[in-house]
N, CA, C and O of each residue as an XYZ file, in Angstrom:
348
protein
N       5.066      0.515    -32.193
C       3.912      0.673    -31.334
C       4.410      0.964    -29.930
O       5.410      0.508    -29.374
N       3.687      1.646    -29.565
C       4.258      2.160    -27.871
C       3.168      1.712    -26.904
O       1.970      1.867    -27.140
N       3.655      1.145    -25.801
C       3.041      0.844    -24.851
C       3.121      1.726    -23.531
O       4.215      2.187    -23.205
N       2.005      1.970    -22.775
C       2.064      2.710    -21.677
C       1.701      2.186    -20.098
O       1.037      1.199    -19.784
N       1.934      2.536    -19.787
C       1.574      1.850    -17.959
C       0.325      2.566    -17.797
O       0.058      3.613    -18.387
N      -0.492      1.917    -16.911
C      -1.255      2.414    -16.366
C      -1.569      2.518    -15.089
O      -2.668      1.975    -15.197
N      -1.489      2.799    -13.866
C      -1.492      2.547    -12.828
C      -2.593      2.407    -12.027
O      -3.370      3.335    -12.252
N      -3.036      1.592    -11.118
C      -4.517      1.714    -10.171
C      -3.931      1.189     -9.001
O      -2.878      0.586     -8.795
N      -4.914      1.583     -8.244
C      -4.855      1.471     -7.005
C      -6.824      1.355     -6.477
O      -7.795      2.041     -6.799
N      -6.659      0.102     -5.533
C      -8.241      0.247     -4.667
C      -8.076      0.002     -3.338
O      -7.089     -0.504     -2.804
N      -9.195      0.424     -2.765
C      -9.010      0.400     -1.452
C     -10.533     -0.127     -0.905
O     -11.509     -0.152     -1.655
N     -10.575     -0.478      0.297
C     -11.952     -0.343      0.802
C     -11.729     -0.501      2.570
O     -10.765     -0.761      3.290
N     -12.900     -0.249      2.753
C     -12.926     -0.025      4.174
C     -14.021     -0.820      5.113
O     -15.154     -0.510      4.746
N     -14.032     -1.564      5.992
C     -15.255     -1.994      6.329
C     -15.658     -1.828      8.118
O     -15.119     -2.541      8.964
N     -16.321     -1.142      8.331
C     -16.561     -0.441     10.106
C     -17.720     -0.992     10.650
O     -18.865     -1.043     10.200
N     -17.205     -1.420     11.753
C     -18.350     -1.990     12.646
C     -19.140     -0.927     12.942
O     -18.720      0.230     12.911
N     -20.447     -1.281     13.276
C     -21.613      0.206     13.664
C     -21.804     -0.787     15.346
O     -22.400     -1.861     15.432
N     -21.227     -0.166     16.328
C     -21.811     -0.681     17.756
C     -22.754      0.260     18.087
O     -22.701      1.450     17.775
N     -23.494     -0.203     18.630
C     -24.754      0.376     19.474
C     -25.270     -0.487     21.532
O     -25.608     -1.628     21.847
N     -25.088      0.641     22.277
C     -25.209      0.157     23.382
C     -26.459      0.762     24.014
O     -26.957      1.798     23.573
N     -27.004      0.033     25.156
C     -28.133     -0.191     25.724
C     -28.224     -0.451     26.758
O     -27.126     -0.618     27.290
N     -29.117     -0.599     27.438
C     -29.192     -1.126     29.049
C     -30.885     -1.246     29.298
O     -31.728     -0.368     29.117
N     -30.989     -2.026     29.566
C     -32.435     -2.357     30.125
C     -32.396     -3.313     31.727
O     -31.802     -4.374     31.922
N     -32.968     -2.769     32.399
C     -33.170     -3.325     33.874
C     -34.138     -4.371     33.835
O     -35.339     -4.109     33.765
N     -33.750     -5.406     33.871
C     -34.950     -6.787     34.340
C     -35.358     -7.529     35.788
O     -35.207     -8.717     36.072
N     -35.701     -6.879     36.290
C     -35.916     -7.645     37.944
C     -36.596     -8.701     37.936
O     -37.511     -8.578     37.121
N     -36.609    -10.163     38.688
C     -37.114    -11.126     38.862
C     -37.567    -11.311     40.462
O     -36.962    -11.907     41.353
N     -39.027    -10.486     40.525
C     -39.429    -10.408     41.672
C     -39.725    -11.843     42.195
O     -40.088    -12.815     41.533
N     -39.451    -11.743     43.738
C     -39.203    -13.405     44.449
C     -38.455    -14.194     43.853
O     -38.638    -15.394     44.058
N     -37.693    -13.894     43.200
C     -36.577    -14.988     42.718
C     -36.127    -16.251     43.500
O     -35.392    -17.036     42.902
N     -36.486    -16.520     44.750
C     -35.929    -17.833     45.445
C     -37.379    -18.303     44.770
O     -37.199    -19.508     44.599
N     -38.785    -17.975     44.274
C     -39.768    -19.205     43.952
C     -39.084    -19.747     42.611
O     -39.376    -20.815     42.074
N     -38.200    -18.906     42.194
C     -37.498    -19.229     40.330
C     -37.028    -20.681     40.677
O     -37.535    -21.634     40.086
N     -35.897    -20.887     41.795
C     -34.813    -22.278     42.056
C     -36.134    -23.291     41.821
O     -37.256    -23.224     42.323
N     -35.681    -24.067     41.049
C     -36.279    -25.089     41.252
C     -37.290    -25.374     39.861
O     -37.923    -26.423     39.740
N     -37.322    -24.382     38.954
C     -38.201    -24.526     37.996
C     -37.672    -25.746     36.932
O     -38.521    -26.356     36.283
N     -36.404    -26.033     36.804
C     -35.960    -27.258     36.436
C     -34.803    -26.539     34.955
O     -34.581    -25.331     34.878
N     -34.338    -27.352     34.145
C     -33.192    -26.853     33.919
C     -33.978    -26.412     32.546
O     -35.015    -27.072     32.481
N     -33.850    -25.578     31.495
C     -34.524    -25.269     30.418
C     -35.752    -24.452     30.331
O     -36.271    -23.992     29.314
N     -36.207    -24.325     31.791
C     -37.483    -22.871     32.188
C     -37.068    -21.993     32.341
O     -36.071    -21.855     33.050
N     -37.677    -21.008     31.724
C     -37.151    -19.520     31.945
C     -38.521    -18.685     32.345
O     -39.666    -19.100     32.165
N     -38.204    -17.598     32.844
C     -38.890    -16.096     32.711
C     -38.150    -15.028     32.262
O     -37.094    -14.491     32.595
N     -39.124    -14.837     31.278
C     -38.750    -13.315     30.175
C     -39.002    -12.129     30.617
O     -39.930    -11.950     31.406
N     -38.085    -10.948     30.111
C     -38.131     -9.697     30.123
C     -39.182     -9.170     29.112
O     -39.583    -10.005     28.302
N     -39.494     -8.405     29.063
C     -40.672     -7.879     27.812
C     -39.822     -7.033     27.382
O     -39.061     -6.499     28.188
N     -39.764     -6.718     25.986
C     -38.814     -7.002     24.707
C     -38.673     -5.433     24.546
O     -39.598     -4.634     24.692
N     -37.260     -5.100     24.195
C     -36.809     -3.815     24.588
C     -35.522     -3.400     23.344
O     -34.495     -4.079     23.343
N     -35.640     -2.609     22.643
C     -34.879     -2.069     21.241
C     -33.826     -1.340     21.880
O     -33.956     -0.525     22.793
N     -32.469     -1.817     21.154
C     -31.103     -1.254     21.053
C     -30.445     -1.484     19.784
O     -30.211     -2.558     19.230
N     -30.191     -0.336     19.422
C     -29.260     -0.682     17.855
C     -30.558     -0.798     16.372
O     -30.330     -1.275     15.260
N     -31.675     -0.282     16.796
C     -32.554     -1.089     15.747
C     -33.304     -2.148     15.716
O     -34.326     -2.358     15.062
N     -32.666     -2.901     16.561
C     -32.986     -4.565     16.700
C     -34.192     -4.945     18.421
O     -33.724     -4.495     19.468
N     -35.080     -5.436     18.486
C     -36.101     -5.868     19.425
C     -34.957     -6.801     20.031
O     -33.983     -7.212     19.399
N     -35.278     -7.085     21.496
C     -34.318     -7.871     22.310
C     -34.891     -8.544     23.645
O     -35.061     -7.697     24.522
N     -35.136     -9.481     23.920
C     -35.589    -10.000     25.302
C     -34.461    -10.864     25.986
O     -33.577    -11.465     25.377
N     -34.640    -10.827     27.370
C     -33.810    -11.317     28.235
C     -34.353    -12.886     28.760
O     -35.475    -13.069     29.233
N     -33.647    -13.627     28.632
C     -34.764    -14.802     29.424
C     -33.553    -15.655     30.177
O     -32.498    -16.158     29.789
N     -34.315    -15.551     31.588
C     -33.292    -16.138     32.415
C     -33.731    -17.149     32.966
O     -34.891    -17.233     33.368
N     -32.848    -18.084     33.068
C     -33.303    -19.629     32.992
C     -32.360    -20.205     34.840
O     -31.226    -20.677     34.931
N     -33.224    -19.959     35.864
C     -32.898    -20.009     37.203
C     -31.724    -21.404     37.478
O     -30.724    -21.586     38.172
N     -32.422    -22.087     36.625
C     -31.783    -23.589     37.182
C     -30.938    -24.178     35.633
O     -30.874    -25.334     35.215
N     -30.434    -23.068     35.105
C     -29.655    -23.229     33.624
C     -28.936    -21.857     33.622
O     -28.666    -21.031     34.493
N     -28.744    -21.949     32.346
C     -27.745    -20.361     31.492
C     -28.338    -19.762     31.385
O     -29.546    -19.998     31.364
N     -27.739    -18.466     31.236
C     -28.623    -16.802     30.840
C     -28.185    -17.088     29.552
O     -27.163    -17.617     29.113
N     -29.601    -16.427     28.834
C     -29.844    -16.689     27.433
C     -29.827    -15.002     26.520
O     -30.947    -14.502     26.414
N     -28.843    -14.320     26.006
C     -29.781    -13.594     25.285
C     -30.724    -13.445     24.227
O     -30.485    -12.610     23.355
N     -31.261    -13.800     24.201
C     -32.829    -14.351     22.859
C     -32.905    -12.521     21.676
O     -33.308    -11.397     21.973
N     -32.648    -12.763     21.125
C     -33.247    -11.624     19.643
C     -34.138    -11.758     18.906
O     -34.074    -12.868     18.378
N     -35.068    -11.120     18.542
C     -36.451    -11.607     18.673
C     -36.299    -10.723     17.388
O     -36.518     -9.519     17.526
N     -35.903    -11.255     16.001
C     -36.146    -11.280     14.547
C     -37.399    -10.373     14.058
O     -38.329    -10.541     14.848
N     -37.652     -9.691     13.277
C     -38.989     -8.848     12.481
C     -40.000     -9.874     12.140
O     -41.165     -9.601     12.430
N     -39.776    -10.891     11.631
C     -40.361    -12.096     10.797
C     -40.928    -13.010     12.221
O     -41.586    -14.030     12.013
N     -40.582    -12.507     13.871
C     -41.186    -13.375     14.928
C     -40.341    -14.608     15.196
O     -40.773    -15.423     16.012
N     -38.803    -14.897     14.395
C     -38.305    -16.226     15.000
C     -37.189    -15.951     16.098
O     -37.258    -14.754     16.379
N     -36.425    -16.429     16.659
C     -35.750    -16.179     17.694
C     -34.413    -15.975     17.376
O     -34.137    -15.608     16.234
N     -33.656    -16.128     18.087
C     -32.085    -16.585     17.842
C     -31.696    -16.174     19.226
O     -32.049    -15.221     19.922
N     -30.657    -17.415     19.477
C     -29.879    -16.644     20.717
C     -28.524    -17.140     20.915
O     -28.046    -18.144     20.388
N     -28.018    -16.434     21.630
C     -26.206    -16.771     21.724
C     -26.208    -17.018     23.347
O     -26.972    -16.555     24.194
N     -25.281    -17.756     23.464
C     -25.166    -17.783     25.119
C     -24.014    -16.955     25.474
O     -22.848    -17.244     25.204
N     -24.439    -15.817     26.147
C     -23.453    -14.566     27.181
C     -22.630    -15.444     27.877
O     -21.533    -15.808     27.454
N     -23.264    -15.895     29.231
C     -22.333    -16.175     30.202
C     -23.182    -17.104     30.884
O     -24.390    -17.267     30.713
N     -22.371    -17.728     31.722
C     -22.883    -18.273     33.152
C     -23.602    -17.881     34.227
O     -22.924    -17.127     34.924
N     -24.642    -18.061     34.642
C     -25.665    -16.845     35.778
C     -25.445    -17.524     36.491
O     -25.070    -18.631     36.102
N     -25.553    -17.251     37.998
C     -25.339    -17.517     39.522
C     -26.561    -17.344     39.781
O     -27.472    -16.968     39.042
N     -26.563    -17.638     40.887
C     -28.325    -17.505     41.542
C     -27.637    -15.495     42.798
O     -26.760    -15.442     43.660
N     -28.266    -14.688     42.429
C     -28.350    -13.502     43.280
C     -27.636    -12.322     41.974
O     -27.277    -11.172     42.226
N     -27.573    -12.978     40.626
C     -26.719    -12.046     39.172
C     -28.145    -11.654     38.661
O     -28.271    -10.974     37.642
């Protein structure tokens, strides 16, 4: 009986898809913001990049939040960075 080799080989590949954006949010009178206490925010009205709905909510007397605002209406957010008061 004879036996034969067979040879294989697989491969795969997996690629990030980035998508970039920019949306301008101004917080007119921003010195009445100081003071709203730590966990208040005012929101951006909700603005698409990549597919995905997106609001900004910046929290004067806390962290900048970016909030993603889900199809199904629930939230999610990651914390960017540290905000300064005049960022």
């Amino acid at each position: 009986m004879a036996f034969s080799t067979i040879d294989s080989f697989s491969s795969s590949t997996w690629r990030i898809e980035t998508a970039t954006g920019s949306h301008k949010f101004t917080v007119n009178k921003h010195s009445v913001t100081k003071g709203f206490g730590a966990g208040n925010h005012v929101q951006s009205g909700v603005f698409s990049v990549g597919g995905h709905d997106w609001a900004i909510r910046y929290y004067p007397d806390g962290r900048a939040h970016i909030t993603r605002i889900y199809p199904d209406g629930s939230y999610g957010r990651s914390y960017e960075s540290d905000v300064g008061t005049g960022n």
